[in-house]
N, CA and C atoms as an extended XYZ file, in Angstrom:
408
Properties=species:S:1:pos:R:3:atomname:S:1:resname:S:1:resid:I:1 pbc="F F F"
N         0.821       -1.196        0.000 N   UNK     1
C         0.000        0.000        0.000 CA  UNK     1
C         0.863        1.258        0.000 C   UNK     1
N         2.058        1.627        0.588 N   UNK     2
C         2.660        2.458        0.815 CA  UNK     2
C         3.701        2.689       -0.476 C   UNK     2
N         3.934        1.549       -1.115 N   UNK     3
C         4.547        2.123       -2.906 CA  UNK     3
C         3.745        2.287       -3.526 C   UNK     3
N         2.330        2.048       -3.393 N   UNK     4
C         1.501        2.586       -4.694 CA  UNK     4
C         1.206        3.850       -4.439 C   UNK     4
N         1.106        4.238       -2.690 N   UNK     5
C         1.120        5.619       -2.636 CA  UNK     5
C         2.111        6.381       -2.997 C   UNK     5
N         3.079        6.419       -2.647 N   UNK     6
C         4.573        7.069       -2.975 CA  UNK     6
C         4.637        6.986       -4.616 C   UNK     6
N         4.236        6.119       -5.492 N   UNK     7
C         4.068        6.087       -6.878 CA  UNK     7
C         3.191        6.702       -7.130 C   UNK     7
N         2.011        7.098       -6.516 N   UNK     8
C         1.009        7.906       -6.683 CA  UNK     8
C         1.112        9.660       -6.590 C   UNK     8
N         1.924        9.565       -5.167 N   UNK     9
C         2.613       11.301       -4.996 CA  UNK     9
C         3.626       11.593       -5.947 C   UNK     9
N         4.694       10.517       -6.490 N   UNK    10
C         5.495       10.686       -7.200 CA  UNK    10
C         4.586       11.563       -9.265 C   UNK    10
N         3.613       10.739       -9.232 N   UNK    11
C         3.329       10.716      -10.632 CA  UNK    11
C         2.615       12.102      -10.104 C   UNK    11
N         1.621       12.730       -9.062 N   UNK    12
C         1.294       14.203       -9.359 CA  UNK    12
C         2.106       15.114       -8.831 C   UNK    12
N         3.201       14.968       -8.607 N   UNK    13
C         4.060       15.589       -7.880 CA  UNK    13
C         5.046       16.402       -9.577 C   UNK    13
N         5.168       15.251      -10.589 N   UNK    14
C         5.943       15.457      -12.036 CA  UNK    14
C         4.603       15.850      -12.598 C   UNK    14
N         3.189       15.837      -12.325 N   UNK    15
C         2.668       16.551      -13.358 CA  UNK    15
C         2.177       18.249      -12.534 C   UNK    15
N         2.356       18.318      -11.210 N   UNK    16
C         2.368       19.705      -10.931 CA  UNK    16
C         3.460       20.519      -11.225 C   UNK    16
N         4.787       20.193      -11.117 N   UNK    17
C         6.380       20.295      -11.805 CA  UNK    17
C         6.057       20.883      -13.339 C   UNK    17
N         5.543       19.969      -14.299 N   UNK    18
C         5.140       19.956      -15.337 CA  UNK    18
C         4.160       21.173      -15.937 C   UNK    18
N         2.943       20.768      -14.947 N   UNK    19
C         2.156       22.132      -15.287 CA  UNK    19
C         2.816       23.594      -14.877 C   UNK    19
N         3.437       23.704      -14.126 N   UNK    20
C         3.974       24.545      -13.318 CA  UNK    20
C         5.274       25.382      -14.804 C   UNK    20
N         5.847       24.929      -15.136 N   UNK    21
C         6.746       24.582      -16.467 CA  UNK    21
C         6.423       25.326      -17.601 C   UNK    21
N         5.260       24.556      -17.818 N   UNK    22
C         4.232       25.024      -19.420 CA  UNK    22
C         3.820       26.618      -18.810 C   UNK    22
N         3.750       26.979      -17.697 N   UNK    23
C         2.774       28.174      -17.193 CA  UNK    23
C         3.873       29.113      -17.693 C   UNK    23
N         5.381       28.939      -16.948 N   UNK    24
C         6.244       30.037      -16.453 CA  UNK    24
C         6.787       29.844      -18.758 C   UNK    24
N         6.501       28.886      -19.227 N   UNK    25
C         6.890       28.837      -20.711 CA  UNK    25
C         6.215       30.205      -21.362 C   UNK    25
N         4.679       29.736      -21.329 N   UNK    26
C         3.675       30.244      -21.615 CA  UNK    26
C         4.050       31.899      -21.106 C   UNK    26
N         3.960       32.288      -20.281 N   UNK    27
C         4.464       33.554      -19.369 CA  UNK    27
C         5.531       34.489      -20.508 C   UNK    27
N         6.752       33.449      -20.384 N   UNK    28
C         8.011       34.328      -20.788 CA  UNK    28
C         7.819       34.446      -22.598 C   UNK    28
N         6.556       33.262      -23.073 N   UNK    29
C         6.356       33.772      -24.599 CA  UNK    29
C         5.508       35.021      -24.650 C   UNK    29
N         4.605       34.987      -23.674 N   UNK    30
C         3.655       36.387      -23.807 CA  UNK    30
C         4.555       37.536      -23.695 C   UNK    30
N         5.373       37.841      -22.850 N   UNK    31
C         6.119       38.631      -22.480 CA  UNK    31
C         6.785       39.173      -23.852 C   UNK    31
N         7.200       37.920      -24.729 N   UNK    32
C         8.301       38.473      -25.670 CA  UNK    32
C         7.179       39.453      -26.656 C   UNK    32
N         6.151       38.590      -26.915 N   UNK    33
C         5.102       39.141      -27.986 CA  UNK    33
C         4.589       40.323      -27.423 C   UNK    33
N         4.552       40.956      -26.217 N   UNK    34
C         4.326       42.348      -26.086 CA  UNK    34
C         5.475       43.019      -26.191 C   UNK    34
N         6.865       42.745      -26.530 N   UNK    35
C         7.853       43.652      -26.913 CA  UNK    35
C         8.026       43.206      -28.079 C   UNK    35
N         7.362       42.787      -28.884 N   UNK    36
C         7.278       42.429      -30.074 CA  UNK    36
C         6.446       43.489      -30.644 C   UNK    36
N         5.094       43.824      -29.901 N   UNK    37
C         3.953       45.028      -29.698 CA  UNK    37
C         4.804       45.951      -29.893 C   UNK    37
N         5.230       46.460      -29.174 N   UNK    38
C         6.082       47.672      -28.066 CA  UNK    38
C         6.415       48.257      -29.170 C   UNK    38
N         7.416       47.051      -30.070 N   UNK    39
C         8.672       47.218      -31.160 CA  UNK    39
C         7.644       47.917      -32.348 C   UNK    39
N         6.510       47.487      -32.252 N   UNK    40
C         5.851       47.796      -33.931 CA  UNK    40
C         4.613       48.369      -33.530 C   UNK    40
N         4.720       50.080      -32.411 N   UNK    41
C         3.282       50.570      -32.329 CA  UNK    41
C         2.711       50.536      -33.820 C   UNK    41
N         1.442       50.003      -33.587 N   UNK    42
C         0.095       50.521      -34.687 CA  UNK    42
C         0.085       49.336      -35.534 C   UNK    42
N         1.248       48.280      -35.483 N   UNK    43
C         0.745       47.434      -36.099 CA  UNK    43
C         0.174       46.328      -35.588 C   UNK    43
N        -0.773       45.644      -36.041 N   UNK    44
C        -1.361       44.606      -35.514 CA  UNK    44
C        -0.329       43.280      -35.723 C   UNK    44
N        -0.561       42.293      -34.598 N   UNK    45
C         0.448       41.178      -34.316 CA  UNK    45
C        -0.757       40.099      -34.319 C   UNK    45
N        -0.403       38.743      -34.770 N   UNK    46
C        -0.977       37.865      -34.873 CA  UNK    46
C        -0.404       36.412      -34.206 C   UNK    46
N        -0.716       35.564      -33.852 N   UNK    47
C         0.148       34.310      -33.142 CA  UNK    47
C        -0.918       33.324      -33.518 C   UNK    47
N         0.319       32.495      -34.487 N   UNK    48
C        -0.441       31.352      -35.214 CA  UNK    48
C        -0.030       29.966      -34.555 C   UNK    48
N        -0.557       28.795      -35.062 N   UNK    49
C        -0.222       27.497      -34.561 CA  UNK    49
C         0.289       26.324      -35.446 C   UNK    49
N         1.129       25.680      -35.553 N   UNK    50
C         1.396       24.693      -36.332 CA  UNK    50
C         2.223       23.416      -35.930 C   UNK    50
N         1.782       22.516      -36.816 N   UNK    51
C         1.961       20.873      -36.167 CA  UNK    51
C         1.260       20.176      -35.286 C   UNK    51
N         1.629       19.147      -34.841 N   UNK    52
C         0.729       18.643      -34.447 CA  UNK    52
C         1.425       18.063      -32.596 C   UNK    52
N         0.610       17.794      -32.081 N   UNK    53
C         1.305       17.854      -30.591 CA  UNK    53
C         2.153       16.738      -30.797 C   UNK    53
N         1.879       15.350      -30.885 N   UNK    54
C         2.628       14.301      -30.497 CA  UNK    54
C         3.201       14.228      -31.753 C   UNK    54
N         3.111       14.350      -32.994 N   UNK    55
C         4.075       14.027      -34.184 CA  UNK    55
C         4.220       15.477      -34.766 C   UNK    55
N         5.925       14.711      -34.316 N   UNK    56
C         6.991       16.324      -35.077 CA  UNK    56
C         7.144       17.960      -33.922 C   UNK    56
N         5.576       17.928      -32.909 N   UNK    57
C         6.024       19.017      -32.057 CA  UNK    57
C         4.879       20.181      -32.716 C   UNK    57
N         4.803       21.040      -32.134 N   UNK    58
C         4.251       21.916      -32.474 CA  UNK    58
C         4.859       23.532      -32.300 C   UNK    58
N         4.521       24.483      -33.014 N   UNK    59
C         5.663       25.870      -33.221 CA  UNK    59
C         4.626       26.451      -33.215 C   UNK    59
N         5.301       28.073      -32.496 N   UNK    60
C         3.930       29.536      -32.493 CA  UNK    60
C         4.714       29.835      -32.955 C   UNK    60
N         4.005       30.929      -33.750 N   UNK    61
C         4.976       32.053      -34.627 CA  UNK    61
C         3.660       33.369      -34.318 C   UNK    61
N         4.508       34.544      -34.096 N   UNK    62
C         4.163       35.752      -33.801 CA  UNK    62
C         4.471       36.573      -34.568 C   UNK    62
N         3.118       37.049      -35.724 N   UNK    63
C         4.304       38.206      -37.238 CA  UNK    63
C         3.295       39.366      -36.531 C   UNK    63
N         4.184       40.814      -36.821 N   UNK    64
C         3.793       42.074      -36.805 CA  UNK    64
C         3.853       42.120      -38.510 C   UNK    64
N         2.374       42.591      -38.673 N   UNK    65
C         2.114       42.651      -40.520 CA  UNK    65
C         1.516       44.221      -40.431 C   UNK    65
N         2.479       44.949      -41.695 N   UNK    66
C         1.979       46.246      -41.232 CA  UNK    66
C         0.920       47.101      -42.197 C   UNK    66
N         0.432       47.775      -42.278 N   UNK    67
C        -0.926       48.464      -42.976 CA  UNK    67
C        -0.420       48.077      -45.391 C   UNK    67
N         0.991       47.608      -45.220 N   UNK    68
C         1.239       47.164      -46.834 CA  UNK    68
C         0.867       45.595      -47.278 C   UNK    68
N         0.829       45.054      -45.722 N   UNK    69
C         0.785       43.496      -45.740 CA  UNK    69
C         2.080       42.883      -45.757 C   UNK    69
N         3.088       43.681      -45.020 N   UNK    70
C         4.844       42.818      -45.408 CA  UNK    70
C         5.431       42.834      -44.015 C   UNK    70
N         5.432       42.015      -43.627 N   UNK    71
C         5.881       41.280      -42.458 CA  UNK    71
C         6.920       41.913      -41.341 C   UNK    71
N         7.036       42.735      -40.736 N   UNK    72
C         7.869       43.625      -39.911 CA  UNK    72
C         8.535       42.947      -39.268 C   UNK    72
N         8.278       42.147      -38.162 N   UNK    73
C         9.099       41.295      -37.082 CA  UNK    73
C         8.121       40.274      -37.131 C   UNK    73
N         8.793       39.388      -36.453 N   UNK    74
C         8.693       37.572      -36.294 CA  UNK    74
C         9.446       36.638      -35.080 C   UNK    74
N         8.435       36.362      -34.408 N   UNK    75
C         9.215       35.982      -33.480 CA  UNK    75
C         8.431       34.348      -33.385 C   UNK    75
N         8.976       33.378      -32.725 N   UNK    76
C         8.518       32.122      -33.228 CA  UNK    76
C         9.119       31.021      -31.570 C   UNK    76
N         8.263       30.211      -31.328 N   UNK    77
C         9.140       29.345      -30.397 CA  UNK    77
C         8.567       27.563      -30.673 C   UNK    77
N         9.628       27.038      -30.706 N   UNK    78
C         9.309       25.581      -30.933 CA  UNK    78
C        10.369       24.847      -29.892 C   UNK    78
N         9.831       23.364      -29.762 N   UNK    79
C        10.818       22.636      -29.168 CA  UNK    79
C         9.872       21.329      -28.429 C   UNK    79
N        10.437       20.476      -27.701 N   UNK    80
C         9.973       19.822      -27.146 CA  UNK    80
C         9.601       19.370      -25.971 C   UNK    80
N        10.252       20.765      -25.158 N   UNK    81
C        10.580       20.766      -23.182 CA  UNK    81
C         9.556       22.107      -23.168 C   UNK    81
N         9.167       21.933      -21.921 N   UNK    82
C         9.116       23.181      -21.392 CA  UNK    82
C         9.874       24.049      -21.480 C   UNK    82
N        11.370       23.950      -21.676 N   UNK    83
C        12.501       24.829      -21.886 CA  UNK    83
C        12.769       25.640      -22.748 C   UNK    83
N        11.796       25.675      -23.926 N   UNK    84
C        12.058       26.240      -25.038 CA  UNK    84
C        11.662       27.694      -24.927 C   UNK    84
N        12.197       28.322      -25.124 N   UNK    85
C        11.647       30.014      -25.144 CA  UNK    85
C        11.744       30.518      -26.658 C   UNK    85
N        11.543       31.935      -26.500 N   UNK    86
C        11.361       32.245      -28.003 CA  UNK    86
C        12.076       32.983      -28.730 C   UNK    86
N        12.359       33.001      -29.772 N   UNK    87
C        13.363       33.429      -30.623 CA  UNK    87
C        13.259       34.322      -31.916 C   UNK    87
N        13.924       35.268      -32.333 N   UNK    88
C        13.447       35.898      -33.505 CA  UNK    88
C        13.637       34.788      -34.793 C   UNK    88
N        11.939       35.177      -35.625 N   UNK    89
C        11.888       34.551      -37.281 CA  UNK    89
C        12.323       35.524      -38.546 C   UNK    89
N        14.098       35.526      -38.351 N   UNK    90
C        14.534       36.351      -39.367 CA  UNK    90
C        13.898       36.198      -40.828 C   UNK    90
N        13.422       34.885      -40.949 N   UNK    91
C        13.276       34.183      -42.233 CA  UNK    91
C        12.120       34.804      -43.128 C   UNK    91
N        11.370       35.366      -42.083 N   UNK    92
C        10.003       35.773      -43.293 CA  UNK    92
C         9.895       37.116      -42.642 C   UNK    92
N        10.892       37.890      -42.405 N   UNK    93
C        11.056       39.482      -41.829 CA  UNK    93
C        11.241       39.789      -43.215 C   UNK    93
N         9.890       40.786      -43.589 N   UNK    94
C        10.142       41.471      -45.170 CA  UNK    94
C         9.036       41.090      -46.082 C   UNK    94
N         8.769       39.826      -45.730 N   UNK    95
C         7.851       38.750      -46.946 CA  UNK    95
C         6.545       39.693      -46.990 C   UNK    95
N         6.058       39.197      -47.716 N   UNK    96
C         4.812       39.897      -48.347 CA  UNK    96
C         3.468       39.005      -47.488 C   UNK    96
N         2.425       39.017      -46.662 N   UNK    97
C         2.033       38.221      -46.243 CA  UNK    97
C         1.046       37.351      -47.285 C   UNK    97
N         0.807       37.698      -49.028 N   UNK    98
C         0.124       36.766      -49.717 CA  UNK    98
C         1.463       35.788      -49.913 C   UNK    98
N         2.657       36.174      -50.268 N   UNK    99
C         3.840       35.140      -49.909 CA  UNK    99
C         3.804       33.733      -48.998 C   UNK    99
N         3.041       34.232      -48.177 N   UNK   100
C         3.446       33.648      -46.673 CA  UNK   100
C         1.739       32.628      -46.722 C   UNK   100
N         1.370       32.953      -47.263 N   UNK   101
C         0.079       31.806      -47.738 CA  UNK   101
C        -0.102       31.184      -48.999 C   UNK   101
N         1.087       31.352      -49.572 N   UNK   102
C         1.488       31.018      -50.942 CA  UNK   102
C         2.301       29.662      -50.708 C   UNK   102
N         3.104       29.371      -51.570 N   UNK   103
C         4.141       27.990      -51.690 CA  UNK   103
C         5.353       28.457      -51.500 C   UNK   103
N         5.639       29.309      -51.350 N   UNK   104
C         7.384       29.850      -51.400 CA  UNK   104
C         7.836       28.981      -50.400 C   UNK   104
N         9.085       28.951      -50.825 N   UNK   105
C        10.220       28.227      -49.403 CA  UNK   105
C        10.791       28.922      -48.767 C   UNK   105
N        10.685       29.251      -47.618 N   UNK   106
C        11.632       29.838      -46.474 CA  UNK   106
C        12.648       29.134      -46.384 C   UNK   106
N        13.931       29.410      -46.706 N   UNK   107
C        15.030       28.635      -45.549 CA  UNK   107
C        14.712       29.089      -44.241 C   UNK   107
N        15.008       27.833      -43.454 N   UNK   108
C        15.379       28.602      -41.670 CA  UNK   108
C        13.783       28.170      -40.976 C   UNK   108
N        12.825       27.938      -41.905 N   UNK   109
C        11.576       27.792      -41.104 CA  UNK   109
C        11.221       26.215      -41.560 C   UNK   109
N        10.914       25.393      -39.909 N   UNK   110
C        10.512       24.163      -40.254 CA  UNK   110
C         9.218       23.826      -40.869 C   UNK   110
N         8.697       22.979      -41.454 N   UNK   111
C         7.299       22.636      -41.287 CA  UNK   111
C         6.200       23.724      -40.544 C   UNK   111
N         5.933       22.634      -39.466 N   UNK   112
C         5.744       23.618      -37.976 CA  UNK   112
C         5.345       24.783      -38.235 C   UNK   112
N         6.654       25.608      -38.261 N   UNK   113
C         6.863       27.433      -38.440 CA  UNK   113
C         6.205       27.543      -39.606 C   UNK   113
N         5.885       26.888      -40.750 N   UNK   114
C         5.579       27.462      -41.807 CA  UNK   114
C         4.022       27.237      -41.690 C   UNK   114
N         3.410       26.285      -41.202 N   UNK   115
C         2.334       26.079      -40.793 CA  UNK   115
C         1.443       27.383      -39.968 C   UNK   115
N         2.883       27.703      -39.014 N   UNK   116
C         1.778       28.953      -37.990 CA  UNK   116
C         1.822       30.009      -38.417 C   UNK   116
N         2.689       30.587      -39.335 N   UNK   117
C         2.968       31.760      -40.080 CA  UNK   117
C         2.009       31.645      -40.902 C   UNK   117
N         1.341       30.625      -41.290 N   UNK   118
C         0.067       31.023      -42.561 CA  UNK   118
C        -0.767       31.187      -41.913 C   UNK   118
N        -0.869       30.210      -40.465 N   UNK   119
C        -2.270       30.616      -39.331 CA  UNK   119
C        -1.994       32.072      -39.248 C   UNK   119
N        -0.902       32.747      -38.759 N   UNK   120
C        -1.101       33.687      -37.799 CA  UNK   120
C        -1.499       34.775      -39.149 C   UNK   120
N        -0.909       34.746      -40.417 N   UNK   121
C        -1.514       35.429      -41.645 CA  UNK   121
C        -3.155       35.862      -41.742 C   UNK   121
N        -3.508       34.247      -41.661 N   UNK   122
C        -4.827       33.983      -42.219 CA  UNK   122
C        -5.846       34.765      -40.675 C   UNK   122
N        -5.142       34.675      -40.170 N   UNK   123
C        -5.987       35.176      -38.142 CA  UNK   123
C        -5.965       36.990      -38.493 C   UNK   123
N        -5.025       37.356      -39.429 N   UNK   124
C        -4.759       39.249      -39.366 CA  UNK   124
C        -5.947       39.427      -40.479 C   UNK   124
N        -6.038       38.542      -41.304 N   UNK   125
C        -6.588       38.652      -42.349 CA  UNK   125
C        -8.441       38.263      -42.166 C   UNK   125
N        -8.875       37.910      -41.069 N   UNK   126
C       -10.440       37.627      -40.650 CA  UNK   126
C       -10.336       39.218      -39.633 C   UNK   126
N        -9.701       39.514      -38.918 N   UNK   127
C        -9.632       40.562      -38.193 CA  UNK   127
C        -9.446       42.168      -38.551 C   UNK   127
N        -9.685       43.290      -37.552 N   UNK   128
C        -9.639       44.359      -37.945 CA  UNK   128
C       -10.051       45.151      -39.186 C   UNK   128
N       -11.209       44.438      -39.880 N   UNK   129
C       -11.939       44.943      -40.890 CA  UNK   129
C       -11.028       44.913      -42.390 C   UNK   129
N        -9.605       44.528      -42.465 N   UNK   130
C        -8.920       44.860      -43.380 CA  UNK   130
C        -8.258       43.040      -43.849 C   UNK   130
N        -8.705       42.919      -45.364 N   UNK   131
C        -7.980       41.423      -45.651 CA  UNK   131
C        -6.520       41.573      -46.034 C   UNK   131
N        -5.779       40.207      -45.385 N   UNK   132
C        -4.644       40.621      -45.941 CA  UNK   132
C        -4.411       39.268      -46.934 C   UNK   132
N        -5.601       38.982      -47.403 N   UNK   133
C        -5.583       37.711      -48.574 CA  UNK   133
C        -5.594       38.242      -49.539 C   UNK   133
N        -6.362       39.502      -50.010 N   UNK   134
C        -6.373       39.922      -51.217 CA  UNK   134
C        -4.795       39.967      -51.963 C   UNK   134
N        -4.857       39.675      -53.283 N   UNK   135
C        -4.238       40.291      -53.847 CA  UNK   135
C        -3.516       41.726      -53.934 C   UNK   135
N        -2.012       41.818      -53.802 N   UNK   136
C        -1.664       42.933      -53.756 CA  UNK   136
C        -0.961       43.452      -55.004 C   UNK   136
């Protein structure tokens, strides 16, 4: 009785650890994406999603797209720990955002990243009264 308990405190003991982890993750990505804000008053910022949880991982990507539709800053975090924090997406700093829902190849952006960069596109583009699907 007393190892199934101790196996029992042990297993919510690694998933409060755990949750605890994802929170302070979660935390220090919000943080970056409001100096991501900060960096680009007036433009609107978007945070997309891509992949899938258990195969390959999943990546946010955060674009500031500005009133031309061309991609200002990019900031992006992937990985597989709680440990992962977030990092600038030099790769599509500039792009055109019909680009970025198009077929082009990024070097530098996985799968994943290329996946949330069309979410976070397609999310600016239902919002704030202005499409950024149209044709430019």
């Amino acid at each position: 009785m007393d190892s199934a308990l101790i196996l029992l405190a042990a297993v919510v003991a690694g998933w409060v650890v755990q949750a605890y982890l994802t929170y302070q993750q979660s935390v220090a990505f919000q943080q970056q994406v409001r100096a991501l804000r900060a960096r680009n008053p007036g433009t609107p910022v978007s945070i997309g999603i891509g992949g899938k949880r258990y195969r390959g991982g999943r990546a946010y990507v955060a674009l500031a797209v500005d009133e031309h539709r061309i991609v200002r800053d990019a900031l992006t975090i992937q990985g597989f720990t709680t440990f992962a924090r977030g990092k600038a997406c030099p790769a599509i700093v500039g792009a055109k955002a019909n680009q970025i829902l198009g077929d082009r190849a990024y070097p530098g952006l996985t799968r994943q990243q290329r996946e949330a960069a069309r979410q976070a596109v397609e999310l600016l583009g239902q919002g704030g009264g202005r499409q950024l699907t149209d044709a430019a």
